[in-house]
N, C-alpha and C positions, 0 to 999 in steps of 0.2 A: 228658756234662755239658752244660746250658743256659745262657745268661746270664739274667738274673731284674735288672730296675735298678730299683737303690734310691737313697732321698736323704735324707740327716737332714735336722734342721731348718732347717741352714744351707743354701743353694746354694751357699756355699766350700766344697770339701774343705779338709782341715789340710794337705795336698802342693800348692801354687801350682803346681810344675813338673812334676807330672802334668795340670793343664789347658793349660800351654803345649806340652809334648808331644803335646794332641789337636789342639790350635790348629795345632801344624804342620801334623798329618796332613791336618788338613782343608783347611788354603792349600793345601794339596801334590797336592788331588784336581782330574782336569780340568774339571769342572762348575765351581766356583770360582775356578779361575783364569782359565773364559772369563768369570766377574762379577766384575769388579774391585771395582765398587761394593760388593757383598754384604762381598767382602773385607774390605773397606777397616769396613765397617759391622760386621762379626762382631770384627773385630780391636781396633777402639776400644771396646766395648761390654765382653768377654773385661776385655779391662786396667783399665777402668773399673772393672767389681767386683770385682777382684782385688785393686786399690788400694783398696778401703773405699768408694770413691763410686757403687755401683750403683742406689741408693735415689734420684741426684740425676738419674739417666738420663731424659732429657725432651726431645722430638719438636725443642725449643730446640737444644737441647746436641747433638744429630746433627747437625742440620743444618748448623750454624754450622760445628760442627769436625770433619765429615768429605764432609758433601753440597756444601759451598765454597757454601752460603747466606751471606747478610750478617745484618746486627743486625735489617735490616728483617724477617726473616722473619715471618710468622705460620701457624702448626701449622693455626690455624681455616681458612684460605682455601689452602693449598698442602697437599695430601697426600701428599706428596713422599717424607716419612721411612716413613710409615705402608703406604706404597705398596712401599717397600724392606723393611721388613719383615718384609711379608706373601713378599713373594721368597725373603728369606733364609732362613724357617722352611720353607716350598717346596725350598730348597737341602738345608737340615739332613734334614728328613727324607726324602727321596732318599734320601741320602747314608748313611743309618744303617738303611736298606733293603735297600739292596746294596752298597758298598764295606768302608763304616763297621760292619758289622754286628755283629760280634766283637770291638771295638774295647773295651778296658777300662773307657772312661770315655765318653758321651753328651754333648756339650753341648746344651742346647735352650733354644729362646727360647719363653717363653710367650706365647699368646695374651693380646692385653691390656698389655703388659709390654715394656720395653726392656732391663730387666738378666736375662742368661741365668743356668741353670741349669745345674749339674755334677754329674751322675748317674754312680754308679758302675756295674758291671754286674759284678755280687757272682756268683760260680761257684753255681750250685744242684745239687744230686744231680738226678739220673732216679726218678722215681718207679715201682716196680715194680706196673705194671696189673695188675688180678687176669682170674685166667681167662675169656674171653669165647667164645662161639658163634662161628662166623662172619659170621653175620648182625648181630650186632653193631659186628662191626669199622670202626671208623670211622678216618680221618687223622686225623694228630696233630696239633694247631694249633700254630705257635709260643710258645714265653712272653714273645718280646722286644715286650711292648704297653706300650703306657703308657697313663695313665687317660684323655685325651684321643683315642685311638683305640678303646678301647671306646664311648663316647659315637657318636662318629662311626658306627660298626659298629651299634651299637643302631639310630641315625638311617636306616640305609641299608635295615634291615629292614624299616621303616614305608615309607617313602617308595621303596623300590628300584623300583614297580612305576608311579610317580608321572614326570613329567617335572621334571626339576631346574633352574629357573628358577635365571636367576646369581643373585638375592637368598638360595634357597635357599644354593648354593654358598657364596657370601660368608660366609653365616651359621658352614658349617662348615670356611670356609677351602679350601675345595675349589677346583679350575678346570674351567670347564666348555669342552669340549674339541669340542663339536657344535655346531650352530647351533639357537637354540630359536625355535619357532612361525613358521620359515621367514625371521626376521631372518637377514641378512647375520653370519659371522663374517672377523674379520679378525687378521689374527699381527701383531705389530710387530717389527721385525728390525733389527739392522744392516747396513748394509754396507760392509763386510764384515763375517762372525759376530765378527771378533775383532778388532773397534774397538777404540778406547780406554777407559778410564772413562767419561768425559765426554759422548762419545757413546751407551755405553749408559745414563748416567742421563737423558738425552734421551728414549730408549728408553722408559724405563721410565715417566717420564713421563706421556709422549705416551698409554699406554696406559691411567695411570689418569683422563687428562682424554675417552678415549672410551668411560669405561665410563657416565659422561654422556649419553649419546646412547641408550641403550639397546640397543648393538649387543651380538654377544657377542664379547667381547675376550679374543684368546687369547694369550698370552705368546709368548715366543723360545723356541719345540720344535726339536728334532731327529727326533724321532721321527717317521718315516714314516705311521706310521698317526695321527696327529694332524695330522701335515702334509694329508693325504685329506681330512681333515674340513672346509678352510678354504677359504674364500670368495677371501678377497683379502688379498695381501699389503702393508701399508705397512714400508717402505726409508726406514733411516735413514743417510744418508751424511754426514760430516765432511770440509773440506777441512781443510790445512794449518794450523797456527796461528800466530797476530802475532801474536805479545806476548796482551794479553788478549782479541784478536776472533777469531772464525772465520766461515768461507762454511759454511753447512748446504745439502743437495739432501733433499727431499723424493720420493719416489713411488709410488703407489699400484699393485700390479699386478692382473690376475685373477689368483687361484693356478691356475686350471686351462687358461688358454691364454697365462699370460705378457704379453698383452697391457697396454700402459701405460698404465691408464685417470685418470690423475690427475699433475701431480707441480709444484714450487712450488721456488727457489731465496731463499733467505736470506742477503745478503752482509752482512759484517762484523758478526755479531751481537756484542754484549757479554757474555762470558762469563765476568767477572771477578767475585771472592767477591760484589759489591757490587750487581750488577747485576741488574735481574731480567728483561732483554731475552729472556732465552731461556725465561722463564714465558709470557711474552706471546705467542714464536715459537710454544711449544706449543699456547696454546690457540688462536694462529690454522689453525694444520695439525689440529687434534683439530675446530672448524666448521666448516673446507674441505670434511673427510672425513665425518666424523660426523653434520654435522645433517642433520635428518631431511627437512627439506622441500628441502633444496638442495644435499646433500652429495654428495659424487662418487659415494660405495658405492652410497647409495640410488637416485640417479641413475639409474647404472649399471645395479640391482640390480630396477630398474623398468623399462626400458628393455628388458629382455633378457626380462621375462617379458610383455610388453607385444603380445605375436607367441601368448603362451597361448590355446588354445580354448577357449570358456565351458565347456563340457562337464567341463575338466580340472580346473576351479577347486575345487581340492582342496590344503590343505596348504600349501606354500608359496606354489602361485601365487593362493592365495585371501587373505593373508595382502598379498602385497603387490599385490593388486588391491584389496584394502578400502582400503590406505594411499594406493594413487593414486587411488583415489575421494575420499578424504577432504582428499588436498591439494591435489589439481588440479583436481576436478572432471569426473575424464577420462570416468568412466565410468558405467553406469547404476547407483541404488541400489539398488532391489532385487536384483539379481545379487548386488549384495556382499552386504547384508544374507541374503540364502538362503546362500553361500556359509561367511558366519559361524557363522551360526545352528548349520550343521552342525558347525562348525568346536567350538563352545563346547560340544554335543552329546558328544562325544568328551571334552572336555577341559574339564569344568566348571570348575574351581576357577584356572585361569593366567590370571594377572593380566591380560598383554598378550592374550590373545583378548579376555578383558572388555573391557576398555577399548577396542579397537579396534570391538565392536559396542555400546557406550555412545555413542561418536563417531556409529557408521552412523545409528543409532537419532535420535540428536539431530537431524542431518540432515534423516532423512525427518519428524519433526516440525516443523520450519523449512517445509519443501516445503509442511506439507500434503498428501501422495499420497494423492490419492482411493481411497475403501476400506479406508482404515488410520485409526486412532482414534487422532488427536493426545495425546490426554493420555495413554492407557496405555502411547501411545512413549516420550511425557518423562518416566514415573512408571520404566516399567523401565529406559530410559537410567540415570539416575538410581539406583537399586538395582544396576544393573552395576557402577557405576562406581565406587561405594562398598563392594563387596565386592572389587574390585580393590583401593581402596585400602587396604582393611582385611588383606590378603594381600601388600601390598607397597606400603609407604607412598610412598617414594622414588622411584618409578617413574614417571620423564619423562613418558611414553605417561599414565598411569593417571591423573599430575595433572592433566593439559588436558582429558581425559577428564572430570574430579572437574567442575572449573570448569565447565568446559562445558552438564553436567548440572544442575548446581544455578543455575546464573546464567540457562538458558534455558525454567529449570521455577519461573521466577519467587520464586527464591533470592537474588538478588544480594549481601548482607551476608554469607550461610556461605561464597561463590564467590571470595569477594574475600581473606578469611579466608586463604585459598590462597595470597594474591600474595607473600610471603615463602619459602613454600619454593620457588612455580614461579622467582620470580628467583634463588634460590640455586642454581639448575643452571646449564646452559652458559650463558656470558654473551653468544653470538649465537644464541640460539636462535628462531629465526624463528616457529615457531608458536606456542609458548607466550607470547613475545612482541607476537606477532600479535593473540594472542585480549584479552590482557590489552588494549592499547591500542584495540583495536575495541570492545567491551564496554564500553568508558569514555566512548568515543564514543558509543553507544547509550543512553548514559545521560544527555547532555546535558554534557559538558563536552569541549567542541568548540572553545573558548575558553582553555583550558590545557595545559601542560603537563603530561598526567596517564599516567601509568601507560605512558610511552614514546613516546608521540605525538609528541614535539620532534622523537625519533629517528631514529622512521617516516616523517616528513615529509621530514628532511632526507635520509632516504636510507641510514644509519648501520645500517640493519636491512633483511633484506631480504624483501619482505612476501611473504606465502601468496597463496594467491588469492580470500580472504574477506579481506584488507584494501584495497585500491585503493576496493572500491565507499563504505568505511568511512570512507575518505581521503578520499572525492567528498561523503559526507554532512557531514563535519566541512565543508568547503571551504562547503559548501549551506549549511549553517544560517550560515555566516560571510555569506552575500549575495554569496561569493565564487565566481560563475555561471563567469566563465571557468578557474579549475583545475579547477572539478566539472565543466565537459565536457571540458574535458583528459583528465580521467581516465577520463571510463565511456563516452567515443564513441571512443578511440585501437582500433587495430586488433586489439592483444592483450589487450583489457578481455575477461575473461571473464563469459558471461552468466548469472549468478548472479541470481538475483530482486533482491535490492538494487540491482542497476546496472541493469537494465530498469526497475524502478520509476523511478529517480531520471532517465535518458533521457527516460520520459511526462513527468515535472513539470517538467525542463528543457525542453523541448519545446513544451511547453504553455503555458509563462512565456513563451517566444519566440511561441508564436504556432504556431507551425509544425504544424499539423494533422498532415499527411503524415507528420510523422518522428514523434510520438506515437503514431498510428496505429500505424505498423511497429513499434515498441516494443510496446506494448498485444499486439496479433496476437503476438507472440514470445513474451511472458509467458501469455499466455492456451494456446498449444499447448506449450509446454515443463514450463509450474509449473499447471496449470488450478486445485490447492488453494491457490496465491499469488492468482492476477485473481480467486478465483470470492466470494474475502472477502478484500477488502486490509486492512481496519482487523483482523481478526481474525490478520491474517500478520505485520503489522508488530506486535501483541501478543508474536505468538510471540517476536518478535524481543528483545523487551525494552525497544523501544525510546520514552523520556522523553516526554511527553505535550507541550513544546512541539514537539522534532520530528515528532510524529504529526500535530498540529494544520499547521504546515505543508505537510508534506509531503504528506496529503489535500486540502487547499487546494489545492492544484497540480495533484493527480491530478485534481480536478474540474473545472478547467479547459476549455475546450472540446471537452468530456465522449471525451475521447481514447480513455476504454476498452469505448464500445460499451454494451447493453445486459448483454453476458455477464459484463463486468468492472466497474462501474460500482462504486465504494466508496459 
């Protein structure tokens, strides 16, 4: 005999106390009793439709009366419910894989959907095979599918030979269990595994405010061979409770040497219904760790391949050699662009190689690198960048990318278009934040508040190393001479063509021959497609025709750049 599950039209059965008798079985399984939350979440939702109000089931109604959210909540900005979930359906089907397998009755939560479903699993005869060759003989598949696991199965056919980008995943509910395109994975854990509630909704969290970042976020495993696959572990530790505060310990490990590359303590957080000190706590430990231009993994995760041979630049450490080129400047571009190139060779269609050589590409058109054709940079940047986005909309990397391309290939209005969804991602994200308030700068409102700027001045963000020189030009066009060489003659001003340019023109305001000189010479051997046409550089830039008028004003100055650089 097979089980075969059916469901009338209703999701009630007519017996209540056959879905309470599954309800036990499944509190009663170890996997759920280490999720108290899941618990607690399958337990109110069960009773909900059992009592007639399943219909009223809404992201509101979890929250408030089972996640200890208050009235403030909002479902648009906290994914909190939608985050448990996607767990719990995780849990269920586990569960009904192997424990549950045989079990008379299924509960399932559908995708889309907060009120479950009560599936019976109706006895079916065996069907008597007719005669077959040996050559025929095939294994016998199981019957116990449900129609959302055909689907899936069909998908895995197409795509099995394909790399399964998390967006893919998401799409099918799946977990992606590897690290993809040599991004950092990270698990999030308690500690210990068998905290309380409260620390694991912490937990759970925490991991859907770093799927943000574009790492790949791997859940609370056990399983050894999943456990191999991960980068680094973040630790969620709770101390004792007062009344409604607690002390949280944060820390970040490598999973493969143990070592404590990170960690952050939180005393007295507010953990009461009312409170939302501990959304706050999260998203500040999810931009500690997480972001891209400053976060501890990446740090880290940079750091460690930073000792790679060029030779090796292959696969991961090509991957996060384009990213250290991109945010720091560390390294040369063509290296990274050859190293891409091959890289998106292999792997046409992944969002994140796009967009990571849309970024390179942008760059060496900014440069000018002699020998390369400015515009068919910025034309395929561009086309990258957009086929990225068109392959995965959402994607952190792909939107800075998107802007980037379209605002430096003389786009600004489609680039800008963007600034609602880039600000809808991490609310510290430095680089997308970065580009946005530089680019606003570049456009002549150096005078306002615009697009973050207040922020980045005060310090509220923490900037990339394409904003400072951005910082100096807003500060320039103010007349404000002493913070613009604050900033692009201090020791760790990085020498980007912007802050050498603006060194000549402050220099040259001064009077100061000599140090325009050494400027000029630096720009001239470093960027020779920056000195060899400035008016044509500062184009690329995008930058607003009073600044341009200015700032050639300057550069001509007592003629600092020689005959090789002369604008």
């Amino acid at each position: 005999m097979n089980a075969d599950i059916q469901s009338g039209s209703s999701p009630v059965p007519s017996e209540p106390v056959d879905v309470g008798a599954e309800l036990d079985r499944i509190l009663r399984d170890p996997s759920f009793r280490r999720n108290p939350a899941a618990m607690q979440f399958l337990r109110f939702v069960v009773q909900e439709t059992l009592e007639g109000r399943g219909d009223r089931l809404k992201a509101f109604t979890i929250a408030t009366s089972v996640l200890g959210r208050g009235s403030d909540f909002d479902p648009q900005v906290n994914s909190v419910v939608r985050v448990q979930a996607k767990r719990l359906r995780e849990l269920l089907e586990n569960y009904y894989r192997g424990t549950g397998a045989k079990n008379p009755m299924h509960i399932v939560l559908p995708v889309g959907s907060y009120q479950p479903q009560f599936l019976r699993a109706v006895p079916v005869e065996e069907e008597v095979p007719p005669p077959r060759s040996e050559e025929s003989v095939a294994p016998k598949l199981p019957r116990l599918l449900y129609p959302g696991h055909v689907v899936i199965l069909l998908a895995a056919l197409v795509l099995g030979t394909a790399l399964l980008s998390r967006d893919v995943a998401r799409l099918f509910g799946a977990q992606v269990s590897t690290p993809v395109l040599g991004l950092p994975s990270v698990l999030v854990q308690t500690d210990p595994p068998t905290s309380d509630e409260q620390t694991g909704l912490i937990a759970t969290s925490l991991e859907s405010a770093l799927t943000h970042y574009d790492l790949t976020v791997m859940h609370n495993r056990t399983d050894a061979d999943h456990q191999s696959a991960v980068d680094y572990v973040l630790l969620v530790r709770a101390g004792a409770s007062d009344r409604s505060r607690r002390d949280f310990v944060f820390r970040l490990l490598s999973a493969r040497s143990n070592e404590i590359i990170w960690s952050r303590a939180f005393q007295g957080i507010d953990v009461s219904v009312q409170s939302t000190a501990d959304d706050r706590m999260v998203s500040t430990v999810a931009a500690d760790v997480g972001e891209l231009w400053i976060g501890a993994i990446m740090t880290d995760a940079l750091r460690r391949s930073s000792s790679t041979a060029a030779r090796n630049l292959q696969g991961t450490a090509c991957v996060l050699r384009a990213l250290d080129t991109i945010l720091h400047y560390a390294y040369d571009l063509p290296q990274s662009l050859a190293c891409l190139e091959a890289e998106v060779s292999r792997q046409p269609d992944d969002p994140r190689l796009l967009s990571l050589l849309s970024a390179v590409l942008v760059s060496e058109y900014l440069d000018g690198t002699p020998g390369r054709n400015p515009e068919s940079d910025i034309a395929r940047a561009r086309e990258l960048a957009e086929r990225a986005a068109s392959r995965s909309p959402k994607l952190g990397i792909g939107l800075v990318a998107l802007f980037a391309a379209r605002f430096f290939a003389g786009d600004p209005e489609s680039a800008f278009e963007l600034t609602p969804q880039i600000l809808d991602g991490p609310p510290v994200s430095g680089l997308s934040q970065s580009l946005l308030a530089a680019t606003n700068i570049a456009r002549g409102h150096h005078d306002e508040d615009v697009a973050l700027g207040a922020q980045l001045q005060a310090g509220a963000i923490q900037p990339t190393v394409f904003m400072p020189p951005y910082a100096a030009l807003a500060a320039y066009m103010r007349n404000d001479a002493v913070n613009a060489r604050r900033i692009v003659f201090r020791s760790e001003a990085s020498p980007v063509p912007l802050t050498l340019l603006l060194r000549i023109a402050l220099c040259a305001t001064k009077q100061d021959e000599e140090c325009a000189v050494r400027a000029a010479e630096r720009l001239a051997r470093c960027y020779p497609g920056v000195a060899s046409d400035i008016p044509a550089a500062l184009d690329r830039y995008g930058l607003g025709d009073e600044l341009k008028r200015k700032l050639l004003a300057d550069l001509r100055r007592g003629r600092p750049l020689n005959d090789a650089a002369a604008p």
